[in-house]
C-alpha positions as CSV (number, residue, x, y, z in Angstrom):
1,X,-48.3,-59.5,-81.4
2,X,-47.4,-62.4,-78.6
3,X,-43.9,-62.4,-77.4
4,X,-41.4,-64.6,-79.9
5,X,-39.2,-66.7,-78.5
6,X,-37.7,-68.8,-81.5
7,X,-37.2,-68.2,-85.3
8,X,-40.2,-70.3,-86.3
9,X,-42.4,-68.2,-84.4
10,X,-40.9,-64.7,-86.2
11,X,-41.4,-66.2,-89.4
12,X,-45.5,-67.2,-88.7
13,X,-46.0,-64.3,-87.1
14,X,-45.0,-62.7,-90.1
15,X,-47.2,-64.0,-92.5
16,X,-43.9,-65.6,-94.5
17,X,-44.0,-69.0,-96.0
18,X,-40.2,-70.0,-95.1
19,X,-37.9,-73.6,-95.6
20,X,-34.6,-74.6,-93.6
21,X,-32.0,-76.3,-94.8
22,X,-29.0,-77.7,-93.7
23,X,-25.6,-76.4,-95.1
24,X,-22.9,-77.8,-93.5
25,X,-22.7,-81.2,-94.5
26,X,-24.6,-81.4,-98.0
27,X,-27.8,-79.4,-98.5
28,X,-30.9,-80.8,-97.7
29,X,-34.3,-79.7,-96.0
30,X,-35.1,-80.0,-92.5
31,X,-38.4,-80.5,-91.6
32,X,-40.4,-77.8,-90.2
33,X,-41.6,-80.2,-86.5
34,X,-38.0,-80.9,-86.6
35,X,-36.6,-77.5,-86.7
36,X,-38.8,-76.6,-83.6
37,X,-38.4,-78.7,-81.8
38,X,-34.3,-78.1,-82.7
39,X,-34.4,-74.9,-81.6
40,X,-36.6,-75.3,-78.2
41,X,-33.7,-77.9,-77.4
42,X,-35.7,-80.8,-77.5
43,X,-34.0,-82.6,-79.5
44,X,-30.2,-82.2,-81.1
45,X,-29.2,-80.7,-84.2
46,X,-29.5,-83.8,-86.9
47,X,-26.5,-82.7,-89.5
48,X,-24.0,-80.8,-86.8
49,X,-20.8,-79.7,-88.2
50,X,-17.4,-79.0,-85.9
51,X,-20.4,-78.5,-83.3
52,X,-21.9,-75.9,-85.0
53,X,-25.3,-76.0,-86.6
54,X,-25.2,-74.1,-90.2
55,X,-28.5,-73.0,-91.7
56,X,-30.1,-71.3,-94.3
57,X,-32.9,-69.8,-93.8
58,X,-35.1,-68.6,-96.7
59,X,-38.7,-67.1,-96.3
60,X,-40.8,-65.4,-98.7
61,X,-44.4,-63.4,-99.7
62,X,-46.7,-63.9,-102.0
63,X,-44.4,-63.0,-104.8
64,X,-41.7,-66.0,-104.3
65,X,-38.7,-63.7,-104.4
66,X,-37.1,-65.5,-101.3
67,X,-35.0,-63.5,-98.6
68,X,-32.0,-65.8,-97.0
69,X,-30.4,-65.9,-93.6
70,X,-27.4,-68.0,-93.6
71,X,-26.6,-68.8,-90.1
72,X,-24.5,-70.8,-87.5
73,X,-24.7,-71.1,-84.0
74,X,-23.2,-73.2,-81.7
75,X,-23.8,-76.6,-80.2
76,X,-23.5,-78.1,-76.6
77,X,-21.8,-81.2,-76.0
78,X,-25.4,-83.0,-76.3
79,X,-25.7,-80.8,-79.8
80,X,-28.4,-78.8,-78.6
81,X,-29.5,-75.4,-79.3
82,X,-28.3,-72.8,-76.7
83,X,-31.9,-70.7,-76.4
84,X,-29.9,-67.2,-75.5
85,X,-28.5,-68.0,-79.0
86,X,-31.3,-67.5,-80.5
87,X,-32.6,-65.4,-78.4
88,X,-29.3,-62.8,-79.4
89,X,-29.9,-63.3,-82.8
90,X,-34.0,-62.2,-82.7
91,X,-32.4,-59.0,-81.0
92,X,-30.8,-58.4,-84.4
93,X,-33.5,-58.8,-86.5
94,X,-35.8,-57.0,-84.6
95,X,-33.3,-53.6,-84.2
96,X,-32.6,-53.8,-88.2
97,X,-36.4,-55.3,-89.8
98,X,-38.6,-54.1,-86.6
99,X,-41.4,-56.9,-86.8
100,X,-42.0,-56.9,-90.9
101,X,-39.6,-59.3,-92.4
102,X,-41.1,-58.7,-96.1
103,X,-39.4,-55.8,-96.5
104,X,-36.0,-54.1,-99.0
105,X,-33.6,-52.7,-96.2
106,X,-31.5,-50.0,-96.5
107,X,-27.8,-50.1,-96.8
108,X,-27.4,-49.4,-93.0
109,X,-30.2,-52.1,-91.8
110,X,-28.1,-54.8,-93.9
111,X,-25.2,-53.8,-92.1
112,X,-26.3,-54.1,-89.0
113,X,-28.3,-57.3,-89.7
114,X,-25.0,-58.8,-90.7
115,X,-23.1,-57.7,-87.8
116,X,-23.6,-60.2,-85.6
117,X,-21.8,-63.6,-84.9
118,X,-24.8,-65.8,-86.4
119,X,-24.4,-64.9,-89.6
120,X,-21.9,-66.6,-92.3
121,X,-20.9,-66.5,-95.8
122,X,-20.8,-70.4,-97.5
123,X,-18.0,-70.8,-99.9
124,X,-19.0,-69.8,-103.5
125,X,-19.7,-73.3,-104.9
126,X,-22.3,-73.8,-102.3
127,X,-23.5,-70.7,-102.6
128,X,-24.5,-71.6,-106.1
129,X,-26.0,-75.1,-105.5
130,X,-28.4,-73.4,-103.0
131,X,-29.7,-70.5,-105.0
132,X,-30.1,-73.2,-107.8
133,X,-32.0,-75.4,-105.4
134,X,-34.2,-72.5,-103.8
135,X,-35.5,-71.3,-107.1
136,X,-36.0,-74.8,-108.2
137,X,-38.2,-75.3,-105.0
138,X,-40.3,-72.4,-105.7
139,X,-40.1,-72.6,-109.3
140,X,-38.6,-68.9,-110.2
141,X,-36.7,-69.2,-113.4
142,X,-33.2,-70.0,-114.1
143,X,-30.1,-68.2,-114.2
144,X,-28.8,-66.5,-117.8
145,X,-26.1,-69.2,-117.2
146,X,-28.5,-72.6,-118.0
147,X,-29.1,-72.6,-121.5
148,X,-25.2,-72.2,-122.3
149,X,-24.5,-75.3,-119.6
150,X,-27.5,-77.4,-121.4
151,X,-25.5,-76.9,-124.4
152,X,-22.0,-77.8,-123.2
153,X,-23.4,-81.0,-121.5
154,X,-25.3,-81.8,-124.7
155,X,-21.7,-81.7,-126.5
156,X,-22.5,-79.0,-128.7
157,X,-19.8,-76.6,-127.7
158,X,-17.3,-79.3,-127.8
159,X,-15.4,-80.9,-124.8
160,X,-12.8,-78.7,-124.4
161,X,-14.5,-75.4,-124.2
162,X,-15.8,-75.7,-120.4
163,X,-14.2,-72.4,-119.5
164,X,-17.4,-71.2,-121.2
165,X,-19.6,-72.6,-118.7
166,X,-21.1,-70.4,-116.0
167,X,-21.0,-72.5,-112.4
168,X,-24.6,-71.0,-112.0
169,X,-25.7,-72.6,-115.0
170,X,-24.2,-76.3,-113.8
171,X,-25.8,-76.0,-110.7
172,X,-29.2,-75.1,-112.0
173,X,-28.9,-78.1,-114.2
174,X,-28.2,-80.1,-111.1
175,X,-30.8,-79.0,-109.1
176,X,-33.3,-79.8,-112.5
177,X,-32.3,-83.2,-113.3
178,X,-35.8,-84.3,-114.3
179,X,-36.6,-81.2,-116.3
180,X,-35.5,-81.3,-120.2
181,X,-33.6,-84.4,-120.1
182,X,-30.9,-82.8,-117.8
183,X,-29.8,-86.1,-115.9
184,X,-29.7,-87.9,-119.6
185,X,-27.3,-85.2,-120.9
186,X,-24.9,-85.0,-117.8
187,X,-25.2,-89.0,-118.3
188,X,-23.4,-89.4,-121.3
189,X,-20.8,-86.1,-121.1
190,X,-19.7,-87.7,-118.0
191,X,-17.2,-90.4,-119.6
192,X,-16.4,-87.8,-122.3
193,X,-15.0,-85.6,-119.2
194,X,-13.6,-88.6,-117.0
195,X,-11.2,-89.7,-119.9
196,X,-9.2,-86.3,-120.6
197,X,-7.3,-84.5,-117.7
198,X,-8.0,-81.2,-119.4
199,X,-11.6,-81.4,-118.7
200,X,-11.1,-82.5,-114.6
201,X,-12.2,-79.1,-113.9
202,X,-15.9,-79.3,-115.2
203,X,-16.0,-82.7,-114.1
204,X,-15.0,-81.7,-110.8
205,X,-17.3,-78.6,-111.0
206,X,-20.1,-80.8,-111.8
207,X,-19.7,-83.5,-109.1
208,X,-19.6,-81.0,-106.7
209,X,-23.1,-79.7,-107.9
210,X,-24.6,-83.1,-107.7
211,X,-23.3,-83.6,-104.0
212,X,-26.5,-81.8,-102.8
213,X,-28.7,-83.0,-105.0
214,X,-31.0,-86.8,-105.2
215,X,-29.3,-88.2,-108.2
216,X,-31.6,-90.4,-110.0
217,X,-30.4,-94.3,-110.1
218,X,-29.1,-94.5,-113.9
219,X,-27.1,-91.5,-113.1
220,X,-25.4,-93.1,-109.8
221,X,-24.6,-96.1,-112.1
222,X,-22.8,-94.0,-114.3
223,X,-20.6,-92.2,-111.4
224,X,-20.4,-95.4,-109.8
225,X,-18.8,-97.4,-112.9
226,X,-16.2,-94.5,-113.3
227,X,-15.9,-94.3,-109.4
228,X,-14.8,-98.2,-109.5
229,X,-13.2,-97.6,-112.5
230,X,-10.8,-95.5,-111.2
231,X,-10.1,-97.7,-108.3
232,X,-9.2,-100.4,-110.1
233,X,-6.3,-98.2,-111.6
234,X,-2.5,-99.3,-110.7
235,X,-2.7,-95.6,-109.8
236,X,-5.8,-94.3,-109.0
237,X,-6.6,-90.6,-108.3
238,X,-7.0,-90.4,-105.3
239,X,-8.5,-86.8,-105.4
240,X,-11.1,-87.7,-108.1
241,X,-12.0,-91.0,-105.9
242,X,-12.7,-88.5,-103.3
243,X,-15.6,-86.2,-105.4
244,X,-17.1,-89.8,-106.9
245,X,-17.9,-90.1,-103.3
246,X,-19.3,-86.8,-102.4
247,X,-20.9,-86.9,-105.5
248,X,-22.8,-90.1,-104.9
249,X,-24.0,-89.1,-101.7
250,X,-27.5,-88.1,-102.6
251,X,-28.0,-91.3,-104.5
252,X,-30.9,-93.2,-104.0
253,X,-29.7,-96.5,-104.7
254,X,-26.6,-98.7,-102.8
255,X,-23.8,-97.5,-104.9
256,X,-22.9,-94.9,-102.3
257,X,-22.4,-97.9,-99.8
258,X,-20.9,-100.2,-102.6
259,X,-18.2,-97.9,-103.3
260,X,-17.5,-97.2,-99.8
261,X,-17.2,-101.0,-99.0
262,X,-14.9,-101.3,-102.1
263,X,-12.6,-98.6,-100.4
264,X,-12.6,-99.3,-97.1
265,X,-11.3,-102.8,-98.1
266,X,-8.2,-101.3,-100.1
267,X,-5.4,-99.3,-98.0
268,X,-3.8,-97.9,-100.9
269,X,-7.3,-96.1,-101.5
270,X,-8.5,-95.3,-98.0
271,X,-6.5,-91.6,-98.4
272,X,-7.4,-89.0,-95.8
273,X,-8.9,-86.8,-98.2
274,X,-11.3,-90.2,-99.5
275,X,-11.5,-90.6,-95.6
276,X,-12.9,-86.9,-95.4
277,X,-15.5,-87.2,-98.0
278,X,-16.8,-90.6,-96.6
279,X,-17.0,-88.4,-92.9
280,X,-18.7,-85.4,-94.8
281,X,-21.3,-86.5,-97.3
282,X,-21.8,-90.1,-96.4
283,X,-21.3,-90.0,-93.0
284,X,-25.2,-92.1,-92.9
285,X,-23.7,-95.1,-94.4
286,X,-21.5,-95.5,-90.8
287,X,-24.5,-96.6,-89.1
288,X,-23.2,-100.0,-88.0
289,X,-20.7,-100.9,-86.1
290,X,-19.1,-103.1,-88.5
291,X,-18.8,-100.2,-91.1
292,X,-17.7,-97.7,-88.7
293,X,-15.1,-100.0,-87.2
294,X,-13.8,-100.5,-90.4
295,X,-13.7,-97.1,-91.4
296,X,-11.9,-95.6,-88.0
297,X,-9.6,-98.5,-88.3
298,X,-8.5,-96.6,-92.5
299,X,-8.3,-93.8,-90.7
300,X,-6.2,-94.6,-87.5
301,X,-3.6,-96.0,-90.3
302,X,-3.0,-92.4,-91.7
303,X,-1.1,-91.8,-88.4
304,X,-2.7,-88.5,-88.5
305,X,-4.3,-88.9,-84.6
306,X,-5.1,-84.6,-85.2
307,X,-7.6,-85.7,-88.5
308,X,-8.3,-88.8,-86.6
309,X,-9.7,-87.0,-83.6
310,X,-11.0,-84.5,-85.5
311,X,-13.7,-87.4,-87.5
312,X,-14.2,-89.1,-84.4
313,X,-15.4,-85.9,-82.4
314,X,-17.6,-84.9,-85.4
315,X,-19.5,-88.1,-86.1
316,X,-19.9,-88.9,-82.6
317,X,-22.0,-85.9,-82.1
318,X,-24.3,-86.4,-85.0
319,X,-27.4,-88.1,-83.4
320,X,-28.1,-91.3,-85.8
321,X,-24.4,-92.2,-85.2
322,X,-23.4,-91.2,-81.6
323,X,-24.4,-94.9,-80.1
324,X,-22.6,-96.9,-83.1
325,X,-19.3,-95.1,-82.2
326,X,-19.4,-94.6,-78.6
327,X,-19.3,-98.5,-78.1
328,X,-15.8,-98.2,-79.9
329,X,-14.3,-96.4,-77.5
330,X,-14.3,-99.3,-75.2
331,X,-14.4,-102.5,-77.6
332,X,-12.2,-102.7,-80.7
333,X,-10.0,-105.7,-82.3
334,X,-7.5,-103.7,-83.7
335,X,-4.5,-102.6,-81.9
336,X,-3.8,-99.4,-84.3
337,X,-7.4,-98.6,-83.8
338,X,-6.9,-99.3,-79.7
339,X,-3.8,-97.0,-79.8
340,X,-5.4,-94.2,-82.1
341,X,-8.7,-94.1,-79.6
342,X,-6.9,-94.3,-76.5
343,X,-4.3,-91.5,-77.8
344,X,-8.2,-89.8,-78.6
345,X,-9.1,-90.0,-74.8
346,X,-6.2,-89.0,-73.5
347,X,-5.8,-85.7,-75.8
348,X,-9.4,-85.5,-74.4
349,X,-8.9,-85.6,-71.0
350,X,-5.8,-83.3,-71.3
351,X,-7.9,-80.2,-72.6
352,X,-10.3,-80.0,-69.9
């Protein structure tokens, strides 16, 4: 066996059919020319998070029972791949697997294999939206959770008895919309969960599934219409504004952007946390310099320079967006955004 430099190169080497995926914006795939080049620093991380890369890893055998790697590593200020990284983590996983990743470990090779500062644990909800969305991919069945979901979102349970509802068995649904009629039945209970309070916390649950997922246009017209909706309320949740957003972020159509323009043009509804989700899920819709202006501008006027700089730092290193919001720094028309960016620079300098 040739000597293996990067993770790519274990994986083939091992016979393993594998997929990489980003986790710490929403989940989606990165391609596999991307991801080498990625990690032979050649080209920055594409969906970098607090300068940190977050990635799961999942390979498999011939039987399709996937093993997982969740991992994060480090970014340089160009959001490049440090190679002794990677390098640190292959130590790992060759002292705990030796060169046969297809293989149960014990108890003491897991533990060593996740003693090391690479690996992480994603919150739970994620957790869940990616085991859905793995299995989907390599079409392993469904959690004992789906059928009972399919049934709740068909309104045979009634409204009111979400408690019953396994989170598995949303996010499977989620990650099957075009299987049984799954986006038609979270279609219609959608207003049925939007117009009762009691019933935020499967909406909430739900629209935190579909963040990760493609949503289908007639679907992201239905979260659309109760996203606008809801702005157009003499007092608007602000909180529920915020997972419309996230929630319409893997939509194929322009809602996403619609909604977005619709907020950025109302102060009352520009709210850090709406800010946050804009940042986080749609941060692709920031790609000119007319939208970004417009957003940093909602955000300098939360007087919050720590969140401010925060955003700024994080979607300046993101590679699509790093040349519309560098130009800001130095051309602007707003004096709140002028003092928020200057206060930015100066913070800046101060720390180094």
């Amino acid at each position: 066996m040739s000597a293996i430099h990067n993770l790519s190169q274990l994986l083939e080497q091992s016979q393993c059919q594998y997929k990489i995926f980003d986790l710490g914006r929403r989940i989606q795939p990165i391609e596999t020319k991307d991801f080498k080049q990625v990690e032979n620093a050649q080209k920055p991380y594409p969906y970098p998070l607090q300068r940190h890369a977050h990635l799961a890893i999942a390979y498999w055998a011939e039987q399709n029972q996937p093993w997982i790697w969740f991992l994060k590593f480090p970014l340089d200020e160009r959001g490049l791949l440090n190679q002794s990284d990677i390098g640190n983590f292959l130590k790992y996983v060759s002292e705990s697997m030796g060169a046969h990743l297809h293989q149960d470990l014990t108890e003491e090779q897991q533990q060593h294999l996740s003693n090391n500062p690479y690996t992480f644990k994603p919150n739970d909800d994620k957790m869940a939206v990616f085991h859905s969305v793995i299995r989907s991919h390599l079409q392993l069945p469904t959690s004992q959770y789906y059928e009972h979901a399919q049934h709740y979102f068909s309104g045979d349970l009634g409204w009111g008895n979400w408690q019953t509802v396994g989170l598995q068995g949303i996010t499977d649904m989620c990650s099957r919309l075009s299987d049984q009629q799954n986006s038609l039945a979270i279609r219609k209970a959608l207003p049925h969960l939007a117009k009762d309070q009691t019933r935020y916390p499967a909406l909430y649950v739900l629209l935190g599934a579909l963040e990760h997922v493609a949503i289908p246009d007639k679907l992201s017209d239905h979260i659309f219409n109760l996203a606008k909706q809801e702005c157009e309320k003499s007092h608007p949740d602000l909180f529920l504004i915020s997972a419309y957003v996230r929630a319409l972020s893997g939509a194929k159509n322009n809602t996403a952007m619609t909604l977005i323009e619709i907020i950025l043009a109302n102060t009352q509804l520009s709210h850090a946390e709406v800010l946050i989700a804009i940042a986080g899920r749609c941060w692709s819709l920031l790609n000119t310099e007319a939208r970004a202006g417009k957003f940093l501008l909602r955000l300098a006027q939360t007087q919050n320079q720590q969140l401010f700089n925060q955003l700024f730092a994080d979607l300046v290193m993101i590679p699509d967006l790093r040349f519309t919001f560098l130009p800001l720094l130095n051309h602007t028309p707003s004096p709140e955004l002028t003092h928020a960016l200057l206060e930015l620079q100066q913070q800046t300098k101060s720390t180094k």
